[in-house]
C-alpha positions in Angstrom: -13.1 -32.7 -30.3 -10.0 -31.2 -31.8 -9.8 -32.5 -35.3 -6.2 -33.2 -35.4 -6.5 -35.6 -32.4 -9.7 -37.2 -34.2 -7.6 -37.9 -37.1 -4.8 -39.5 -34.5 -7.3 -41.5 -33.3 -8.6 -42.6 -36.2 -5.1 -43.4 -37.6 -4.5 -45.3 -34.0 -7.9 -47.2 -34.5 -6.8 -48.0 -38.0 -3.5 -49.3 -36.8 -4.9 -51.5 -34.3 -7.0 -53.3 -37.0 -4.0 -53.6 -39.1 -2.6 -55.4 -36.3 -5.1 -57.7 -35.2 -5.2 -58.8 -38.5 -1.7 -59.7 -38.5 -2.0 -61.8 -35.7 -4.8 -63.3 -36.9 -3.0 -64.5 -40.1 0.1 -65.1 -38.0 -2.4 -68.2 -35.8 -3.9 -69.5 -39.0 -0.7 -70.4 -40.3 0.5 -71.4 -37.1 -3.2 -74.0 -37.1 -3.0 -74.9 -40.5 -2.9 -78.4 -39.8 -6.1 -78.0 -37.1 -7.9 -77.2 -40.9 -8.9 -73.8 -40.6 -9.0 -72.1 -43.9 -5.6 -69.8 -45.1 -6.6 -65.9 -44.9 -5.5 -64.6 -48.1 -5.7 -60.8 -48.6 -4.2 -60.3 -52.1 -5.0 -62.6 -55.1 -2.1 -64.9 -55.7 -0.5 -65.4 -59.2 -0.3 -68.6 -60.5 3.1 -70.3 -61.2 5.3 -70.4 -64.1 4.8 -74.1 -65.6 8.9 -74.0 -64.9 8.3 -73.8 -61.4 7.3 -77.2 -61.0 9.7 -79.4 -60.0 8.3 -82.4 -61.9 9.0 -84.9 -58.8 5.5 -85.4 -57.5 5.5 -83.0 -54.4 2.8 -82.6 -52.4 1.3 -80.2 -52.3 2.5 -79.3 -55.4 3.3 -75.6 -56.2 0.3 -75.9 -58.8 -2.0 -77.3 -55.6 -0.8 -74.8 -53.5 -1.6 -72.0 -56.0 -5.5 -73.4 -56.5 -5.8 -73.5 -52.7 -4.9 -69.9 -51.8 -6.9 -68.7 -55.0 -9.7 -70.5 -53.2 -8.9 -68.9 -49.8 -8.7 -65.6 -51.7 -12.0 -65.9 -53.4 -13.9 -67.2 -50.2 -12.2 -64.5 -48.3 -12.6 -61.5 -49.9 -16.1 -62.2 -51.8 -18.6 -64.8 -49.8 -20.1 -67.3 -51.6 -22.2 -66.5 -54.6 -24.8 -68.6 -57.0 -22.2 -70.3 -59.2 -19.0 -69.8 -57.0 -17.6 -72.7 -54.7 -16.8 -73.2 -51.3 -15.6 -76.0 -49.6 -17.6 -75.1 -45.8 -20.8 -74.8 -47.4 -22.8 -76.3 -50.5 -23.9 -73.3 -52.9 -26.7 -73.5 -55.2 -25.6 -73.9 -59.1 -28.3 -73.2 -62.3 -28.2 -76.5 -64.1 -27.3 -75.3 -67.6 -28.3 -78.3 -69.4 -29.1 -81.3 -69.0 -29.3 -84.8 -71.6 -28.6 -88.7 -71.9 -25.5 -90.0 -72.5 -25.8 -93.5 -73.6 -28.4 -95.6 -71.5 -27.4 -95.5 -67.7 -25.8 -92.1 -67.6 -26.9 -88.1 -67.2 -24.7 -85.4 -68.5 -25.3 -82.2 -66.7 -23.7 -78.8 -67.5 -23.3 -76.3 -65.1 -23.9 -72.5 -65.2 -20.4 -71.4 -63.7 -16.9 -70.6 -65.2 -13.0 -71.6 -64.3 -13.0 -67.9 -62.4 -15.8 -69.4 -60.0 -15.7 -73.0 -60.1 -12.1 -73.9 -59.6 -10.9 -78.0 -59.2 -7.9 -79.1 -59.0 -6.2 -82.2 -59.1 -7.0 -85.3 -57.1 -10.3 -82.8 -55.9 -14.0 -83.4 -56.2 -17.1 -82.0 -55.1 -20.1 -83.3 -53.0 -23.4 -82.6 -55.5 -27.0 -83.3 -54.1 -30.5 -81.5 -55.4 -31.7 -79.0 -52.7 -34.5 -81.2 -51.5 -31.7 -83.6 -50.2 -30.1 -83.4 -46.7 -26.6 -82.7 -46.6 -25.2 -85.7 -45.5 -27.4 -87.3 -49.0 -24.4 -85.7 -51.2 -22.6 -87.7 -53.1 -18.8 -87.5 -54.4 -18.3 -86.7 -58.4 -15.3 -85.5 -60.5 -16.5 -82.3 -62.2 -14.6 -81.7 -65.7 -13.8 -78.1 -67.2 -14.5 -78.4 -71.0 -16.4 -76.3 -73.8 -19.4 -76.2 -73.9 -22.0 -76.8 -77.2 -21.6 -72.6 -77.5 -17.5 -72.8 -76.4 -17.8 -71.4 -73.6 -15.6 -73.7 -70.6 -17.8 -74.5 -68.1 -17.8 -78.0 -65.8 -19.6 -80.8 -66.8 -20.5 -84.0 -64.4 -21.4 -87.1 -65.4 -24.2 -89.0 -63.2 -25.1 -92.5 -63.5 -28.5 -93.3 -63.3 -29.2 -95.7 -60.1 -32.3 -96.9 -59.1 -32.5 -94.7 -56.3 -30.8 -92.0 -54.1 -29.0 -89.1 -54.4 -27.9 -90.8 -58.3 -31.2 -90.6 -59.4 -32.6 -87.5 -58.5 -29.6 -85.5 -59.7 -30.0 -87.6 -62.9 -33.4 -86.1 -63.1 -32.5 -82.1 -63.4 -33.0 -80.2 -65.9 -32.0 -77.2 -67.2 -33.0 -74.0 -65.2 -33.2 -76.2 -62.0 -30.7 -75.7 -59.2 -28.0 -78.4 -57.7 -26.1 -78.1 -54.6 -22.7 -78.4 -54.7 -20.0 -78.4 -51.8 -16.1 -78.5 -52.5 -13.7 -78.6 -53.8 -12.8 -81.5 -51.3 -9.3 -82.8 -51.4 -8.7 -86.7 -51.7 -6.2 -88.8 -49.5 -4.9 -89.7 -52.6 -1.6 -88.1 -54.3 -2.8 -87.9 -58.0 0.3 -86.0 -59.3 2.3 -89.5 -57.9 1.1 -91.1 -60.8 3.1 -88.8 -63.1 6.1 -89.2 -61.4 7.6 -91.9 -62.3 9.2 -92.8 -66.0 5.3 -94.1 -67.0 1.9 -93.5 -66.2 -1.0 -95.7 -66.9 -4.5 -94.9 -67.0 -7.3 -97.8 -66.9 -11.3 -96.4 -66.6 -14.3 -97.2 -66.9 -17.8 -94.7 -66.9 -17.3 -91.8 -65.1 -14.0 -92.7 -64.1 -12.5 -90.9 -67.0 -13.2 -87.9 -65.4 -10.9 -88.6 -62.8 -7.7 -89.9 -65.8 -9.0 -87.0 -67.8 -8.0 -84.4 -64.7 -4.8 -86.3 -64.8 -4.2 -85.6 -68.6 -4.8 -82.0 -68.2 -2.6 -81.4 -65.4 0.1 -83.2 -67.1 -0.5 -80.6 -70.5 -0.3 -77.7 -68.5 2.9 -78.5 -66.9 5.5 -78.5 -69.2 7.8 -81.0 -66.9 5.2 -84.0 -67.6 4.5 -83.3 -70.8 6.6 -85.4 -72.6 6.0 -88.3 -69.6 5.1 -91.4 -71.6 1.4 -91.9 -70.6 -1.2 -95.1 -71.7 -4.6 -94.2 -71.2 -7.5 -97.3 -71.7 -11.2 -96.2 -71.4 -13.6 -99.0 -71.2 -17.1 -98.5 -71.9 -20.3 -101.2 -72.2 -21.3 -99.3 -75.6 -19.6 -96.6 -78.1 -22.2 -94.3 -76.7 -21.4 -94.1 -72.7 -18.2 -93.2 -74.3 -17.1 -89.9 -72.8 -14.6 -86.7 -73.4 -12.9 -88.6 -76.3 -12.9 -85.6 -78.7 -11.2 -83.5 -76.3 -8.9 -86.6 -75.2 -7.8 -86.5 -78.7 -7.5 -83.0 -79.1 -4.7 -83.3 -76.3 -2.7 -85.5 -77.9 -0.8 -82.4 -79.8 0.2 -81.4 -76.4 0.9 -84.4 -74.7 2.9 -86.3 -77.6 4.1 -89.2 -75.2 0.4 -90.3 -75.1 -1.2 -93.3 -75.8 -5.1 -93.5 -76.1 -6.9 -96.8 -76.5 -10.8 -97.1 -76.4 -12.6 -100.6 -75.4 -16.0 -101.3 -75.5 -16.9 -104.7 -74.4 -20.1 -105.0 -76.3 -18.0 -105.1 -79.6 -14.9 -106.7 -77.9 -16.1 -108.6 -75.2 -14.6 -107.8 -71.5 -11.9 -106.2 -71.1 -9.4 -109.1 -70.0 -5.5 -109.9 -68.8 -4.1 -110.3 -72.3 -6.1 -107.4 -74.0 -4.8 -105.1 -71.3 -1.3 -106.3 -71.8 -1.4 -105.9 -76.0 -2.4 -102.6 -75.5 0.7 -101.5 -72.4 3.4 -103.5 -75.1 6.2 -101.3 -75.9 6.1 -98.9 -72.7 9.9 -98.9 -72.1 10.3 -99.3 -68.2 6.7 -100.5 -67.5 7.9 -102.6 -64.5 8.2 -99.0 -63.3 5.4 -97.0 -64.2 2.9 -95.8 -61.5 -1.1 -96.5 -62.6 -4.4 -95.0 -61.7 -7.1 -97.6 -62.1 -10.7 -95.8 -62.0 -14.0 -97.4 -62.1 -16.6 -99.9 -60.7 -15.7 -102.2 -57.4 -15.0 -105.4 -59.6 -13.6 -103.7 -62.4 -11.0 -102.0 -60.5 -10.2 -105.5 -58.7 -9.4 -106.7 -62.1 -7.7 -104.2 -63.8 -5.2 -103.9 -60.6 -4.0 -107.8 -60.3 -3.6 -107.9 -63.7 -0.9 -104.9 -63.5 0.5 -106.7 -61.1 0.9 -109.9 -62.8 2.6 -107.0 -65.5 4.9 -106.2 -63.0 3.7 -103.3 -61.7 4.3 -102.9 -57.6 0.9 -103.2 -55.6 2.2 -99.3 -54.2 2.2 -98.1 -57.5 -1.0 -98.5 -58.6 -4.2 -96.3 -56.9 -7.3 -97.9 -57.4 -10.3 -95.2 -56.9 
């Protein structure tokens, strides 16, 4: 065959793919409420921290970035040890692994912020690769140095007497855990910092969940002077979690308010405790709250904001 009519039809055959995948992007966007995944061809650049509007959109443009970095990574590089995906769970090296306090593991994971990426209100399913898929359970990863400095996420498991709880709380490092996500929640967690307070109430691994909130709000420059009470309860000082890097935020986030409870020094957490440490927020009739942690404590923690004055729509109980 000639070689210049090769080359046309090479250039024709080319064009044709160019095409297709047009029209393939042009029906994803089209679906994206059916679920399917965006197609993302270039890697986006995250927003300026002025960019956000500081009104609680959703998605935010912060959200938005984080899901078409995803799109982008899944798209152009599949799946990897130590890279997430939301369709499938991917095996992750257990870094390390120790006690913290009596009913809780602390594993650290062998992946980075360029492969592991969680946004907030996200989580991801974790099970160990003997377990079926549908055995996974729900946790908050959290993005903090490591003993060498090094960023990597950390997940905090409680030890139950059985299931999927117990045998993740049983890895050790060099082992491998599956992980599935990041999986979007129903709930709008940048809601909470929208209004002229936020209040955070947790308990165990629910400050992994109020300490996602606290880093979003120090990387946006609209919430960070946002007037924001945070109360972490724990049954000892040493279940105690993140509260070095809690107050190593507290430079950045100068409107915030961090009180500890432990309820084997202070007894349980009560109506009038709760309400000493939430005097002086100006406008707290107005503030939104999260309230993360066990079934009864949550139960508490939200009638007694209420009997603060706090509107039942205002505070999200996880």
């Amino acid at each position: 065959m000639n070689p210049a009519v090769q080359t046309l039809l090479d250039e024709i055959a080319q064009a044709k793919r160019r095409a297709e995948e047009r029209r393939r992007q042009r029906e994803q966007a089209a679906d994206g409420g059916a679920g399917s995944a965006p197609h993302v061809t270039e890697e986006p650049q995250p927003p300026s921290s002025d960019e956000c509007c500081g009104n609680g959109c959703t998605p935010c443009v912060f959200d938005t970035y984080h899901a078409q970095l995803l799109a982008y990574r899944q798209g152009a590089h599949p799946p990897t040890t130590g890279q997430l995906s939301s369709l499938t769970a991917v095996p992750i090296p257990v870094l390390s692994s120790r006690p913290h306090g009596a009913r809780a593991q602390l594993l650290v994971l062998d992946a980075t912020p360029a492969t592991f990426v969680v946004g907030l209100g996200e989580h991801v399913h974790l099970r160990t690769p003997q377990c079926p898929a549908g055995m996974a359970r729900a946790f908050t990863p959290v993005l903090v140095a490591d003993g060498a400095g090094v960023v990597r996420p950390h997940v905090l498991v409680r030890r139950y007497e059985g299931g999927v709880g117990r045998r993740l709380a049983g890895l050790r490092a060099g082992d491998l855990v599956m992980v599935r996500g990041p999986l979007r929640s129903s709930v709008d967690m940048t809601g909470a910092l929208g209004p002229p307070a936020c209040v955070l109430v947790a308990a165990g691994t629910g400050i992994a969940l109020a300490f996602h909130v606290l880093q979003f709000a120090a990387a946006n420059s609209a919430y960070r002077g946002r007037p924001v009470v945070l109360v972490q309860c724990a049954c000892d000082r040493r279940s105690l979690w993140l509260q070095e890097e809690i107050r190593g935020m507290q430079g950045a986030l100068p409107g915030l308010r961090y009180h500890v409870h432990v309820s084997g020094d202070e007894g349980r957490l009560d109506s009038t405790r709760l309400a000493a440490m939430l005097g002086g927020i100006a406008g707290l009739a107005d503030a939104a709250a999260v309230v993360c942690g066990p079934e009864g404590f949550n139960r508490d923690v939200a009638r007694w904001l209420r009997e603060l004055g706090l509107a039942a729509d205002a505070i999200q109980v996880l």
